[in-house]
C-alpha positions in Angstrom: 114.5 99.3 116.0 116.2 100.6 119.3 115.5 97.2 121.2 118.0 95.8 118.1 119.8 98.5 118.2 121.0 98.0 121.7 121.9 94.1 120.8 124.1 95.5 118.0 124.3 98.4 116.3 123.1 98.6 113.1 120.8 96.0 113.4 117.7 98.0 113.9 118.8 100.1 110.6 118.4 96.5 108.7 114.7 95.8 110.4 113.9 98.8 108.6 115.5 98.2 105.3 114.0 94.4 105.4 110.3 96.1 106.0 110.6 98.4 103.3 111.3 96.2 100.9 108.7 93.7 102.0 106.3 96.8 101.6 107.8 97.5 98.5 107.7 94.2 97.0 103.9 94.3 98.3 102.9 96.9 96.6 104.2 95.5 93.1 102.9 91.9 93.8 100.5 91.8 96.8 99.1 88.5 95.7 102.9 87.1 97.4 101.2 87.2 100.9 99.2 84.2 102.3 95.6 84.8 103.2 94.8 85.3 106.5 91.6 83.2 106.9 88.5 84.9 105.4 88.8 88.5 106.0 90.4 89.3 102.9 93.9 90.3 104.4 96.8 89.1 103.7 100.2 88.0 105.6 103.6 88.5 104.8 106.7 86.9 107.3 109.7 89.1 107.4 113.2 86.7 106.4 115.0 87.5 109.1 113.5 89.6 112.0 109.8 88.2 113.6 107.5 90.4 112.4 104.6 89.9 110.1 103.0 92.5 107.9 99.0 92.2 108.0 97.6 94.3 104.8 94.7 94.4 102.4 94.9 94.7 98.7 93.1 97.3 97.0 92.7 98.2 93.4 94.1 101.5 94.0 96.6 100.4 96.8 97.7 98.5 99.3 96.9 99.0 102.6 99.5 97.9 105.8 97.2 96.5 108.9 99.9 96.3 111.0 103.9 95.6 111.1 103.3 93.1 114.2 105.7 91.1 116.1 104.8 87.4 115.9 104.3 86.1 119.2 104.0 89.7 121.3 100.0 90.9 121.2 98.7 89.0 119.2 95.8 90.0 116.8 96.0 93.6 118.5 95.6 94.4 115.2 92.7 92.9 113.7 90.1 95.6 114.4 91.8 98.0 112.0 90.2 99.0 109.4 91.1 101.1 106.4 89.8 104.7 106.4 
């Protein structure tokens, strides 16, 4: 948020507001992400930062792998496991 942030204001405010209501929209229909390969996560690109959110759908919830960048580290993530 502060790296946009310091391009213009504000903008880092709307990377948040765009996440949340990818997580949001997640949690009501997490069947909207594709599958990412066989491990049972899912993806879901972000419309107009590059980020991806990795998750896992669960009977009881959702579960949020990782908010990743697309092209910076990736798969960092992929050893995560729920708890």
């Amino acid at each position: 948020m502060d790296w946009y942030d310091a391009k213009r204001f504000g903008l880092g405010a709307q990377l948040m507001e765009e996440a949340r209501d990818a997580i949001l929209g997640l949690r009501k229909n997490p069947n909207i992400g594709a599958r990412y390969g066989n491990s049972g996560r899912r993806f879901y690109r972000l419309k107009r930062f590059p980020f991806v959110i990795y998750y896992r759908d669960f009977p009881d919830f959702v579960w949020i792998a990782a908010i990743a960048h697309e092209r910076r580290r990736p798969g960092y993530w992929k050893k995560r496991k729920p708890e």
